[in-house]
C-alpha positions in Angstrom: 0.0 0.0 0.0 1.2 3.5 -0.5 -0.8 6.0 1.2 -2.8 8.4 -1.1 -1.5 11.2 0.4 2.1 10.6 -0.4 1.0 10.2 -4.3 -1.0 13.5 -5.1 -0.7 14.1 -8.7 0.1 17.4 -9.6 -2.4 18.6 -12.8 -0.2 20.5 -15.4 -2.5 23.2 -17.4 0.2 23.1 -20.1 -2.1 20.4 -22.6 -3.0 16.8 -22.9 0.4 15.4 -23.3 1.8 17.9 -20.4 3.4 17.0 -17.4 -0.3 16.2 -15.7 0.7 12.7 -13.6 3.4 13.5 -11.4 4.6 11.9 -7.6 4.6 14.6 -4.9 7.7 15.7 -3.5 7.7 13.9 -0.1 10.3 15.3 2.8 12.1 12.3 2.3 13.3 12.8 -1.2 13.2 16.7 -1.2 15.6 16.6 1.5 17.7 14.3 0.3 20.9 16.0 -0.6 20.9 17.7 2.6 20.6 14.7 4.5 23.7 14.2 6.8 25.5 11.3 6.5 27.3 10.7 9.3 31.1 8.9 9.4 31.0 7.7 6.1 34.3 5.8 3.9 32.9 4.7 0.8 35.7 3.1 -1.8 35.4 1.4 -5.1 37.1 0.6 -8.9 34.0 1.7 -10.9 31.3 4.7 -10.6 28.3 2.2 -10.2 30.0 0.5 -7.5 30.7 3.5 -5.7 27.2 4.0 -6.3 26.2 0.8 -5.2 28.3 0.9 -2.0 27.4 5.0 -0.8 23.7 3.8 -1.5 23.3 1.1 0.8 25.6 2.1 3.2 23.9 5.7 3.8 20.4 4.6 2.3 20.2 7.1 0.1 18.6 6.2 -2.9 18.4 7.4 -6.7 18.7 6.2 -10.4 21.8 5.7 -12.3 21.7 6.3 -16.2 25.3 5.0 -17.8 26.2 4.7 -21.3 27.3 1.0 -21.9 30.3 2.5 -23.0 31.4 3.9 -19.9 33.8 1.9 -18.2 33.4 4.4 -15.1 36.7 2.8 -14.1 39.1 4.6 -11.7 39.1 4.6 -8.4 37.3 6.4 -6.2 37.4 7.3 -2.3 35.6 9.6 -0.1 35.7 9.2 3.8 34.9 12.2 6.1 33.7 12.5 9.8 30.3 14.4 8.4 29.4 14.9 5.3 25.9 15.2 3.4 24.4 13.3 0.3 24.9 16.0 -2.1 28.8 16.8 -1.2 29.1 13.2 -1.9 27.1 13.3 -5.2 29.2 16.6 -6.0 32.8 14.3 -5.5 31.3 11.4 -7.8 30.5 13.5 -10.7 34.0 15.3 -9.7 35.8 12.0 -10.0 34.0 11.1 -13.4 33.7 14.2 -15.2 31.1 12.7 -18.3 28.8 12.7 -15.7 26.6 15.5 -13.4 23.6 15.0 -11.0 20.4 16.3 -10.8 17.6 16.3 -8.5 14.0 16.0 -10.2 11.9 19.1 -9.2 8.3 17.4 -9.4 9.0 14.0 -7.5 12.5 15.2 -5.6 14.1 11.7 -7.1 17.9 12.2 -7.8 19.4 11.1 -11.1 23.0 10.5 -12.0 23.4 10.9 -15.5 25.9 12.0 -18.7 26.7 15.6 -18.5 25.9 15.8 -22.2 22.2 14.9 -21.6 19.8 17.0 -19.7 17.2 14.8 -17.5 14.3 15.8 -19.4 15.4 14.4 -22.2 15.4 10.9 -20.9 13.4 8.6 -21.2 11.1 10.7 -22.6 7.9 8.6 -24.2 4.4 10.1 -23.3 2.1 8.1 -22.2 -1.3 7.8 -20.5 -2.1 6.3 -17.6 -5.9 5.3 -18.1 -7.2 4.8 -14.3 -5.9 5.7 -10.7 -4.4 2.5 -9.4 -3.5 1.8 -5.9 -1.1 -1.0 -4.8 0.4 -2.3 -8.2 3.4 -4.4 -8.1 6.4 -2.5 -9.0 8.2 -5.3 -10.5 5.6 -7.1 -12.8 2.5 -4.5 -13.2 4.2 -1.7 -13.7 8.2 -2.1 -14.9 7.2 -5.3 -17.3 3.9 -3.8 -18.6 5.7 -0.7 -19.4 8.4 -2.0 -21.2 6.0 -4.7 -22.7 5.0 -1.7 -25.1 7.6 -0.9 -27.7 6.3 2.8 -27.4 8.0 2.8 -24.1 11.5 3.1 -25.5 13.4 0.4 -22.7 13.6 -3.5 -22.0 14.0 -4.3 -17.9 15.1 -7.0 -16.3 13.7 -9.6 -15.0 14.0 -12.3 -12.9 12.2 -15.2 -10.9 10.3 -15.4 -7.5 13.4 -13.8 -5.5 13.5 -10.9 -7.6 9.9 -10.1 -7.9 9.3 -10.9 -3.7 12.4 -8.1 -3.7 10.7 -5.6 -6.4 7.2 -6.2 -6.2 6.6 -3.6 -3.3 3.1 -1.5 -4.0 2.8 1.7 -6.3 0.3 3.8 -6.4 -0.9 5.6 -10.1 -3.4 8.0 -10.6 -4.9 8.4 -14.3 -2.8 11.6 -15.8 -0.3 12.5 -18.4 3.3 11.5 -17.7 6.2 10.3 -19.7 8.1 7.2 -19.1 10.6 8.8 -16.5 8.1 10.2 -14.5 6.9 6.7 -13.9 10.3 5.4 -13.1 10.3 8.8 -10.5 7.1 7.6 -9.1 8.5 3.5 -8.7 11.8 4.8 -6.9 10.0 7.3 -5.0 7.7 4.6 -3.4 10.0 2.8 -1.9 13.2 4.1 0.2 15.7 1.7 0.1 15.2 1.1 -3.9 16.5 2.4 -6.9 17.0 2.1 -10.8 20.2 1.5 -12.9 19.6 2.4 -16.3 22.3 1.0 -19.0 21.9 2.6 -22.3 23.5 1.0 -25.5 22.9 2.9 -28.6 20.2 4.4 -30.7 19.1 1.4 -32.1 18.9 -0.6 -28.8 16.2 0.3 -26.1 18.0 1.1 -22.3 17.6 -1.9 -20.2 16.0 -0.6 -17.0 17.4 -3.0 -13.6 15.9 -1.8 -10.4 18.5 -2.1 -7.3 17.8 -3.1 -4.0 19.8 -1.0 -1.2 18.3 -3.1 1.8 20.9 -4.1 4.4 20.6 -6.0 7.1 22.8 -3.3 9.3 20.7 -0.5 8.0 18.9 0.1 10.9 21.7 2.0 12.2 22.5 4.1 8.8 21.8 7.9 8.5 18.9 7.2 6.0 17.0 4.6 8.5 17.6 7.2 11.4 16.2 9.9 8.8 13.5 7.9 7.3 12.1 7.0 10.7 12.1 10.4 12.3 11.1 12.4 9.0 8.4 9.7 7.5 7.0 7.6 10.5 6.9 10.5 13.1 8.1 8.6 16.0 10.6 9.1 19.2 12.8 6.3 20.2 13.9 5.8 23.5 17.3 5.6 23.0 17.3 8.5 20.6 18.8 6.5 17.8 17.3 3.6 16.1 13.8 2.3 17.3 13.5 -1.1 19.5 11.7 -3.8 18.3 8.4 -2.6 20.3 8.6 1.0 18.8 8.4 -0.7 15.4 5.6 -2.6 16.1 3.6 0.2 17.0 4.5 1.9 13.6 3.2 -1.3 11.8 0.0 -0.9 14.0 -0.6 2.7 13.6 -4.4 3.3 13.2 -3.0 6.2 10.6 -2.5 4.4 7.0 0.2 6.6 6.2 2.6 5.8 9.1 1.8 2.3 9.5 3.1 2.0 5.6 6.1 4.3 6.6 6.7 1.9 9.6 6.5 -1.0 7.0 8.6 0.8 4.4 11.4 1.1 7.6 10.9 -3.1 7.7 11.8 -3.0 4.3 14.8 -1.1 4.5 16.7 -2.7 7.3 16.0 -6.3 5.7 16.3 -8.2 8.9 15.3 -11.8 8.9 15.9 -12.0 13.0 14.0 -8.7 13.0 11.1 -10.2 11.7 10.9 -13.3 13.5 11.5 -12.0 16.6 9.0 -9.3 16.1 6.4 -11.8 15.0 7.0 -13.9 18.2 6.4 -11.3 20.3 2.3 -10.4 18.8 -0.4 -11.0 21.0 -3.6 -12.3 20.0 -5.0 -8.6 19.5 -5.7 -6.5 16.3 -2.2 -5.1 16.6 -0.9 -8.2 16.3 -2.8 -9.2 13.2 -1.4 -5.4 12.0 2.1 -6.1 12.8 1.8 -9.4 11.0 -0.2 -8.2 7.7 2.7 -5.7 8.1 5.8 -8.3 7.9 4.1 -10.6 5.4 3.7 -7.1 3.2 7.8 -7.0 3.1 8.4 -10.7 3.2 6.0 -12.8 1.4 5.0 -11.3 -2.1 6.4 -13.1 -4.6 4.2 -16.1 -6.1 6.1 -18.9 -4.0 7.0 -17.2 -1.1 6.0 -17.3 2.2 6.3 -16.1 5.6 5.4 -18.9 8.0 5.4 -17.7 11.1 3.6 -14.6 10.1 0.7 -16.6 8.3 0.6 -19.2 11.8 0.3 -16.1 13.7 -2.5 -14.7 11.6 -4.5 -17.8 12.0 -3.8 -18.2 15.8 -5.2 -14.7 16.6 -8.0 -15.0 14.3 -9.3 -18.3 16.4 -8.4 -17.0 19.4 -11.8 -15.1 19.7 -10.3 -12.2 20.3 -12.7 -8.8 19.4 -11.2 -8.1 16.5 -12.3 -5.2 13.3 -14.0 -6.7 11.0 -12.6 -5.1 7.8 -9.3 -6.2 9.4 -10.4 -9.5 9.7 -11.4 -9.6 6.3 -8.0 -8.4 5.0 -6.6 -11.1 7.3 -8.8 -13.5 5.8 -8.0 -12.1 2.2 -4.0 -12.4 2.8 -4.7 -16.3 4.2 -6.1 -17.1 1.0 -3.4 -15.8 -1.0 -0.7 -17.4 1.1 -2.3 -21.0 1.5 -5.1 -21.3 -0.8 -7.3 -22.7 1.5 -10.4 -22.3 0.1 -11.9 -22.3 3.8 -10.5 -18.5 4.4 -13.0 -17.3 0.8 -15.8 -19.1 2.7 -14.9 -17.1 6.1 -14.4 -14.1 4.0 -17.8 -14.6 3.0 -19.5 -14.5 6.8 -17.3 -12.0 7.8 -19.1 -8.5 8.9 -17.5 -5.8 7.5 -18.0 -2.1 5.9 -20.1 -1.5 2.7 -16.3 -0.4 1.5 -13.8 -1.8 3.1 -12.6 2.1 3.5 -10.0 1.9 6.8 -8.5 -0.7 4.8 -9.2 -0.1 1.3 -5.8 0.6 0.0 -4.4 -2.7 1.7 -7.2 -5.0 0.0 -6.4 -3.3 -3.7 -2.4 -4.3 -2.6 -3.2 -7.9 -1.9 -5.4 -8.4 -4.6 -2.6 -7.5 -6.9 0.0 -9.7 -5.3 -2.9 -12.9 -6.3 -0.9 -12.0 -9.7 -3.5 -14.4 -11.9 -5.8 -12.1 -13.5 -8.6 -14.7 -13.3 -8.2 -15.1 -10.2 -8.8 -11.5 -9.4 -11.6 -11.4 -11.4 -13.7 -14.0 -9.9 -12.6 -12.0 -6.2 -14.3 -8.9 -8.0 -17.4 -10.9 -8.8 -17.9 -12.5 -5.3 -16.9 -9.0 -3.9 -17.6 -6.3 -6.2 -16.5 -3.9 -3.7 -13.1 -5.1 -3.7 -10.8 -1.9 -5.1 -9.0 -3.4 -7.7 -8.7 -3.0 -11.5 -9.9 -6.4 -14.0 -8.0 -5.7 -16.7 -4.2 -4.1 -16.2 -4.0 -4.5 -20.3 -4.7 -0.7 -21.4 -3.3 0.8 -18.1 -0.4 2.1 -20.2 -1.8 4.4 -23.4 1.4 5.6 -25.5 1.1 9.1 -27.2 1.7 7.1 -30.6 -1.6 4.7 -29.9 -3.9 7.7 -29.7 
């Protein structure tokens, strides 16, 4: 799920093929270059593993476009007791000279790119998208569907259930104008610890798009988990640093949508598999425990394939414990069970649950898990048992090229 409110679309008045569908600037990414870095040492042999390396050490993210005929070798250090993302960003492009940095003004994402090409003039295509959609899969909805039309002007790569589990994470779209880099902004903008490498090969060879995962395992304690937790999910620590395992759980079971998916998104970054379990141990039969599991099986268990079984024990423990639980939680429990085991006994408990007309608290959760059931006819016949479920049929036309009108 990504909260509406961190994907307002700003309307251009400039015409139908303007700059209409756009992500808002969050704090996150509009404060990016300023954001302190702490003691940092980052070496490598090659600009896009410097890249690589500053980016998941800090957690800063962004989007790398290279010619394929860069090497980008030469070696490259940068260590200093405090420093901020852009002075590092400034030594990079210092270092390799072909290349400058630029931070988008409409959705705040950064972009390293050749010196001889503005950033506008990437990845250019306009397109439409035809309907707002919330909680698409990054990975296979949106970066395979795009580049699935030759209008689009790149090939991405792909991968099996690893990959997608990594890249599916939820973007939002609303229906607007945009061109194809505004929807790469909007994909690396959803998601703090990712980011895009672009490879471009020559005129008769569309750039391969690769999204990169920055997740670390030690991230919890890295300037842009400290950042992203103060600045996104709102909360004190105790310690002053980085949040206990109790503080997190809280921000997965925030009754606001917004920070319980920033508290999610902070799951995401710090990758922690001990994290998780011990996290999931510790839930009590209460609706904040079937929160804080919905919330790790979110990260964790999206890929076709994949699954998360403690989480998915815990969710069935605390929904027979007969506990007083929301309904329209319950139902999104009961929604996520059926994905994960495909019992057929969690659509018939779906079906006696009481719930809202709308599913409204939850509404943006349901679309997300929906999406993750990845077989359209599957969805469809969800739709028809529930037509109140907020999810698109068809994803077919979501994309409408300037060229196809």
């Amino acid at each position: 799920m990504i909260a509406r409110s961190l994907l307002v679309i700003l309307i251009a008045l400039s015409g139908f093929w303007g700059r209409a569908g756009e992500a808002s600037v969050t704090d996150w990414d509009k404060n990016l270059p300023d954001m302190k870095t702490g003691e940092v040492d980052i070496t490598g042999e090659t600009m896009q593993e410097v890249w690589m390396n500053f980016s998941t050490k800090v957690m800063a993210h962004s989007v790398l476009f290279v010619h394929a005929d860069f090497s980008g070798d030469g070696s490259f250090h940068f260590q200093r007791k405090e420093a901020t993302v852009r002075e590092f960003l400034d030594a990079l492009v210092l270092r390799y000279p072909t290349y400058a940095w630029e931070q988008d003004a409409m959705s705040g994402v950064i972009w390293i790119h050749p010196r001889d090409v503005a950033v506008k003039d990437l990845l250019s295509a306009k397109l439409k998208v035809t309907q707002n959609y919330s909680g698409l899969r990054m990975q296979e909805d949106i970066l395979e569907r795009l580049a699935s039309n030759p209008f689009s002007g790149l090939i991405v790569t792909k991968g099996g259930t690893g990959l997608n589990n990594t890249f599916d994470y939820p973007v939002s779209l609303s229906a607007g104008d945009y061109c194809v880099r505004d929807i790469i902004n909007q994909c690396c903008a959803a998601d703090p610890s990712k980011g895009f490498r672009i490879l471009e090969y020559d005129k008769r060879r569309a750039p391969l798009v690769t999204a990169a995962n920055f997740a670390d395992c030690g991230a919890k304690d890295s300037a842009g988990a400290r950042t992203w937790w103060r600045r996104e999910v709102g909360a004190a620590t105790s310690s002053g640093a980085s949040p206990t395992l109790e503080e997190i759980g809280v921000a997965l079971a925030n009754p606001d949508p917004l920070k319980r998916e920033n508290g999610r998104k902070y799951l995401s970054i710090t990758a922690c598999d001990t994290m998780v379990e011990d996290l999931v141990a510790s839930t009590t039969n209460s609706t904040n425990g079937l929160w804080i599991n919905l919330g790790a099986i979110a990260i964790y268990a999206r890929g076709a394939g994949t699954t998360l079984t403690a989480a998915i024990k815990k969710l069935q423990t605390i929904l027979d414990s007969g506990s007083t639980l929301d309904g329209d939680l319950t139902f999104l429990a009961d929604l996520e069970l059926l994905r994960l085991t495909k019992d057929q006994k969690w659509l018939k408990v779906m079906q006696e649950t009481k719930h809202s007309t709308q599913l409204e608290p939850v509404r943006d959760d349901a679309s997300r898990i929906l999406y993750l059931f990845g077989d359209a006819e599957q969805r469809t016949s969800l739709l028809a048992a529930f037509p109140f479920l907020p999810a698109a049929q068809n994803l077919k036309r979501m994309f409408q090229f300037q060229e196809q009108q």
